[in-house]
N, C-alpha and C positions, 0 to 999 in steps of 0.2 A: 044534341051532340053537334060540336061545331064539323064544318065539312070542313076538306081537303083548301078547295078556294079560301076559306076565311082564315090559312096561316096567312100573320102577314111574312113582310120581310127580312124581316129581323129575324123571324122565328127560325125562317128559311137559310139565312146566312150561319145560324146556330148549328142548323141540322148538317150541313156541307163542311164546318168546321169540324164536327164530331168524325164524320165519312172520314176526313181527312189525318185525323187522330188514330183512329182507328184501322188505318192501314200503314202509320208512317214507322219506321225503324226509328227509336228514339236511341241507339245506344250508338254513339261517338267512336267507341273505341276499334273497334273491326268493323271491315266490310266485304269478308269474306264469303263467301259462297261456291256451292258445289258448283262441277262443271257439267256431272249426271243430275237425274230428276231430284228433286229439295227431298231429303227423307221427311216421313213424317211422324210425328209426336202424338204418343199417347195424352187423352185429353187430360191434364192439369201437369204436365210437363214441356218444358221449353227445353229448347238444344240452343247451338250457335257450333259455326265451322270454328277454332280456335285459331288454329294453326296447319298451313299446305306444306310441302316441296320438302318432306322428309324421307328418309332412305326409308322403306319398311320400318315401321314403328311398330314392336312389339310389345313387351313388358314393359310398362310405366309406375309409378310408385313418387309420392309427395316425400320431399328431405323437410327436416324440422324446421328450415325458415318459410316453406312454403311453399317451396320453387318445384316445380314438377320437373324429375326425372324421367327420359325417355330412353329404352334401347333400341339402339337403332341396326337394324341387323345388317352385315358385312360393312360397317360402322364405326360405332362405338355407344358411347353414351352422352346423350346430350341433355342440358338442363337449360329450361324455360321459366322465366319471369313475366311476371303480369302488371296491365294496368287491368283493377279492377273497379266495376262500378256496381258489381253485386249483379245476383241471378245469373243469367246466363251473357251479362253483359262485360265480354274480357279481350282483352287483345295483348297478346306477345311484348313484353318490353324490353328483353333480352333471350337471345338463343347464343349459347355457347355450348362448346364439347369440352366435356368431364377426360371421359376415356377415348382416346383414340385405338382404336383397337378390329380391325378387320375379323377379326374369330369370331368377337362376340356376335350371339346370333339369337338369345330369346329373354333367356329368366334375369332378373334383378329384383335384388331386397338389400335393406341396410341392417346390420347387428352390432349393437355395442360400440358404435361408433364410426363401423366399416361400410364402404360400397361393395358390395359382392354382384357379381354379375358369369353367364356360364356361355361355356361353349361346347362345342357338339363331345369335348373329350374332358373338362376341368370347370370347376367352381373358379372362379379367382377374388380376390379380397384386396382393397386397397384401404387403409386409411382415409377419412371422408372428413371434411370441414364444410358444414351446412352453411356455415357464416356467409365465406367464401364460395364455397360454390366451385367445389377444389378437391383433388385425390394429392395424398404422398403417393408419387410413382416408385420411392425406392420402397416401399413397403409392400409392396405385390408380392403376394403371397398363394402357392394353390390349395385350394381347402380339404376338395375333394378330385381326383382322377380315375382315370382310365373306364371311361363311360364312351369311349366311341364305336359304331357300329352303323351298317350301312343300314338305309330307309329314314327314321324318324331321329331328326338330330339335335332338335329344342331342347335343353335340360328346363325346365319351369323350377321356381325356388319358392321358398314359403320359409318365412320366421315364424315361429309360433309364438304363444302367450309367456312361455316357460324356455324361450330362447333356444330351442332346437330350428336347426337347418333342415327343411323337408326338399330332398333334390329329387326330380318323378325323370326316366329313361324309358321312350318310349321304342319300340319292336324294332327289330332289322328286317323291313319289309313288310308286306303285308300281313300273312302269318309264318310267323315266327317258330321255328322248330325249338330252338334256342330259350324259346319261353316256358317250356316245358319243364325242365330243370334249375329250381329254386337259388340254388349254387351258380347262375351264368350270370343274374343282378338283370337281364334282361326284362324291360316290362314290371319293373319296383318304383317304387315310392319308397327312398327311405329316409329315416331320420339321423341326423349328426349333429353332434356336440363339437362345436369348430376347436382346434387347437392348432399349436404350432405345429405339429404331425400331419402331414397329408393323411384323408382317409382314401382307402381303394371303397371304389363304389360295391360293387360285387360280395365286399369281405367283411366293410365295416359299415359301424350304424345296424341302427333297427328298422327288420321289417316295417314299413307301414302299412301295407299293401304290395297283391305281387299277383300273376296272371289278367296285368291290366294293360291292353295293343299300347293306348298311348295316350295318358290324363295329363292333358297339357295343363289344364287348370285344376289349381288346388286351393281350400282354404278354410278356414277355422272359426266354427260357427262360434257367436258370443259365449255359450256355454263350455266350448271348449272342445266340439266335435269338430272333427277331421273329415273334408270333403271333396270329392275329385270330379270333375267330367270327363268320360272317356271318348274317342275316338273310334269306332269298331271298325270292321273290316270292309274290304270292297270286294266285287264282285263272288259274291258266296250263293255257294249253292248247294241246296241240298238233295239225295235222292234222285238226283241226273234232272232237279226240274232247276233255275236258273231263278234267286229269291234278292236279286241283289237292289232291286229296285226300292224296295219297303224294308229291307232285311240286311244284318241286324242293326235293331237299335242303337243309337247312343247312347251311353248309362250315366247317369246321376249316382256315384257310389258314393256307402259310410263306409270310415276308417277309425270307428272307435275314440273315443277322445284322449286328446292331451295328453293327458293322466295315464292313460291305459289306452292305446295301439293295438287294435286287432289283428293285424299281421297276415288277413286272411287273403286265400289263393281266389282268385275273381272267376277265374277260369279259362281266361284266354291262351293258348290257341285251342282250347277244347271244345268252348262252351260259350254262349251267344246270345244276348238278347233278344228276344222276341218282340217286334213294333208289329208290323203287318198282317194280318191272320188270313186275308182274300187269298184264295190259294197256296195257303202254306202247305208242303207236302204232311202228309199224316200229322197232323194238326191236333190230333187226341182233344186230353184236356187242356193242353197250354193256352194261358192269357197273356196280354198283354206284360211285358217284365219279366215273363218267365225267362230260366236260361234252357235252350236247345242243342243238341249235338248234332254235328253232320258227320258226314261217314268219314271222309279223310279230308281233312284241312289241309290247303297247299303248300307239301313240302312236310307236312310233320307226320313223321311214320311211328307213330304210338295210337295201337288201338284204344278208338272212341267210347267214350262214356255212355250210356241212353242217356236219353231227357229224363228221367228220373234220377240218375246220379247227378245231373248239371244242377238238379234241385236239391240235392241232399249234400251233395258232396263241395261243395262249392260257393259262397257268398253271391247272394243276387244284387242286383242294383236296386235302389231307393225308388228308381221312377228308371222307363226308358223315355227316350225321344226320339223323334222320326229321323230312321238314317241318315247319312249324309249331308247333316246340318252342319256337323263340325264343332261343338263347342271348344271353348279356347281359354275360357277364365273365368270364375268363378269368385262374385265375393258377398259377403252379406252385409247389410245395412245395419246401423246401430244396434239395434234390440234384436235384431234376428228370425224379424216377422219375415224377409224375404228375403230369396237369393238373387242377384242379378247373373247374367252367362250371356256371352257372346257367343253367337253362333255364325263363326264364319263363313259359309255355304256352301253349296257340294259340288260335286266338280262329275261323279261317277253316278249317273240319272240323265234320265231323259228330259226331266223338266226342273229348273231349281227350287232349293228346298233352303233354308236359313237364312243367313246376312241378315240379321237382327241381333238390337239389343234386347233383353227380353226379363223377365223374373218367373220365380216361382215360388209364392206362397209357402211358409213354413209357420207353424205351431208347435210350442213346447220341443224346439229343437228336431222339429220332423217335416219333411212336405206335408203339407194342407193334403195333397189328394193323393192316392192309393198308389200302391208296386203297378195296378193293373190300369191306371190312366189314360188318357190320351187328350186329353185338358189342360196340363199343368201348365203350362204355359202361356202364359201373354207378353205379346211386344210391347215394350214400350218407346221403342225405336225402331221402325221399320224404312227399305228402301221404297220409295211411291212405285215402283215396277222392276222386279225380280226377273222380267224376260230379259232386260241387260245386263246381267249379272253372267259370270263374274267381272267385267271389263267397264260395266258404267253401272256401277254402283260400289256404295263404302261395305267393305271387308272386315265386320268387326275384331280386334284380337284382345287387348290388354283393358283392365276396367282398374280404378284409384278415386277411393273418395277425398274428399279436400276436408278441410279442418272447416268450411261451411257448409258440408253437408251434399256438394253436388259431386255428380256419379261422371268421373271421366273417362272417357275410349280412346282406344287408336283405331284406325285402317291402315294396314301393312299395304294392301293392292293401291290405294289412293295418296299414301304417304299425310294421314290428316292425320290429328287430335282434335276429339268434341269436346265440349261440356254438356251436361242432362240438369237439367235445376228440375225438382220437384216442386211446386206448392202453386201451380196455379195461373192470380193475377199477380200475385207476389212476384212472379218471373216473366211479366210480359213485356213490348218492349224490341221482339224479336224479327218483325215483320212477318217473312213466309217461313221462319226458321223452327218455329215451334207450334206449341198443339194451342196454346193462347192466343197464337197470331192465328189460328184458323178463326179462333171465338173472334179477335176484331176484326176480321174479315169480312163475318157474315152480319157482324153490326152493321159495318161501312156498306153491306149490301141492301142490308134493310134501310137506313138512312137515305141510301141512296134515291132506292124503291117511293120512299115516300116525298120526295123530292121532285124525281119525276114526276110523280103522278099531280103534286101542284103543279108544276108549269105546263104541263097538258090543260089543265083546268084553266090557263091564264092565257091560253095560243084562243 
């Protein structure tokens, strides 16, 4: 076996050329970078920072030329063009504003040819030219209104397969007395058939869901099922013991497909996810996902249901997730093996919990793993250290896949847009930016390693 001493030189200038490969950023077009610690990538995905110095970047969405649409909350709407060189290799070639408009503040979707985008009280609708990159402003028009109310003031939108407007109203406050009564539109998901006719949120459209605090993200699995992430409460407690730390969960709810809308009451302000079980007051048999009652939810004076009516009486969640994560949006990949969610991070905890991108595994149109989980989840974007969070770290909120297949974000607290390329070496290229640049890293550290150790052999 030849030793160490007997590479020659050559061999040596080969192996330091490799090193050097192996750590360089080969992509031209940005050289943007965080100014908190580099997230980091799940292994066989790459990121890149795309784009900084925007107002709160919420709902994002691809128009038919390509060009990514951004809401930019107390704003408007803004649309980005790209140089692209494939994978996650892209940099900004044009940023302009669509809509100038200070209201707007979360959802956008395109229908039939329209920009729609909402504010905390109105849908509005503009005529849209992809081409251009352009609204008719005399065509503004309101879709849906009178959705305002104090606490929760994002309206989120969803086109569906079959052309229905899904607009989601989340609580006035933390719990909502108001939610209580099906008739207030308070805490709905509903569905609308856009027309010249303003709809009232409250009166028209179909249920899609209703007793839910506040499913900012909504979206429509390939088969045609209807799916939300909710928001739950803060600071709750039950039985005079104080559970707000682990409790309740955030829920992964169905809303019945496309075709047929379950319509069903969730439970909120009544009835609560169950994550945490360490000390949960009379804890019976509930598991994880179950829904529970507390004796009097703040502010809502309708005697409580037991934990066995929150299970009988009531639609449970799909999955829960660990409180105070925040999810934010919600969408699924091609074939609908998986769901991506952005999980904002909490703010009401002792220690943070979310700020990831993350997925969750689905089969034959259901999560991989059970109501009573605490698995389902894996990042595949995480920040490198969650103790500076929320002030130095990316705030996931809006998710859009491109016409090549990569998965893109905003951070509202950082004012960025990423890109996520999956596939590997296929997307390498990125330097410290992705999960491939860690694999050339540790190349460049082994090359290194053995390089060293000939020139020790040569001193």
């Amino acid at each position: 076996m030849m030793g160490l001493s007997s590479i020659s030189t050559s061999a040596l200038a080969l192996l330091l050329v490799l090193a050097g490969s192996a750590t360089a950023d080969t992509c031209t077009q940005n050289r943007l970078h965080t100014t908190y610690p580099a997230p980091v990538a799940a292994d066989g995905w790459s990121y890149r920072l795309i784009a900084h110095g925007l107002q709160r970047p919420r709902s994002i969405l691809f128009d038919d030329s390509g060009a990514l649409l951004v809401l930019e909350s107390g704003k408007g709407v803004t649309r980005l063009t790209f140089n692209d060189s494939g994978g996650s290799c892209l940099g900004v070639k044009e940023h302009k504003t669509v809509v100038a408009n200070t209201a707007l503040n979360h959802g956008l979707q395109i229908l039939n040819g329209s920009l729609l985008a909402s504010t905390d009280n109105d849908v509005l609708s503009w005529r849209y030219d992809a081409g251009a990159g352009s609204v008719d402003t005399a065509s503004q028009q309101v879709l849906v209104t009178n959705m305002t109310n104090s606490g929760h003031k994002t309206r989120t939108l969803l086109v569906t397969s079959r052309s229905q407007l899904l607009v989601s109203r989340g609580s006035a406050g933390n719990a909502d007395p108001a939610a209580v009564e099906k008739t207030t539109g308070h805490c709905h998901i509903r569905a609308f058939t856009p027309s010249s006719t303003t709809a009232d949120f409250a009166s028209g459209g179909e249920t899609v869901g209703w007793g839910l605090r506040n499913s900012v993200g909504i979206a429509e699995h390939p088969d045609g099922g209807i799916w939300s992430v909710e928001n739950s409460v803060d600071n709750l407690s039950r039985q005079g013991t104080d559970i707000h730390k682990d409790n309740p969960g955030e829920e992964l709810n169905y809303h019945g497909n496309v075709t047929n809308l379950r319509g069903a009451n969730h439970g909120y302000p009544l009835c609560y996810a169950l994550w945490g079980k360490d000390g949960f007051p009379n804890l019976g048999s509930l598991s994880v996902g179950d829904q529970f009652a507390v004796e009097a939810a703040e502010g809502v004076n309708v005697s409580p249901p037991t934990d066995a009516q929150c299970n009988t009486d009531y639609a449970a969640p799909a999955l829960a997730f660990q409180a105070h994560t925040a999810p934010l949006d919600i969408v699924f990949d091609k074939n609908g093996s998986n769901a991506y969610i952005t999980f904002h991070g909490s703010w009401n905890r002792e220690s943070p919990v979310g700020y990831a991108v993350s997925r969750v595994a689905f089969a034959n149109g259901r999560p991989v793993e059970g109501q009573a989980s605490t698995q389902a989840v894996t990042d595949i974007l995480r920040n490198a250290d969650i103790s500076g969070c929320p002030s130095k770290c990316f705030r996931p909120v809006g998710l859009a896949w491109d016409s090549a297949g990569r998965l893109w974000f905003s951070s509202d607290s950082t004012g960025e847009i990423f890109v996520l390329a999956h596939g590997g070496d296929a997307f390498a290229g990125d330097g410290g930016d992705s999960g491939a640049g860690a694999t050339r890293a540790s190349l460049a550290a082994i090359v290194g390693a053995v390089a060293a150790s000939w020139l020790l052999t040569r001193i």
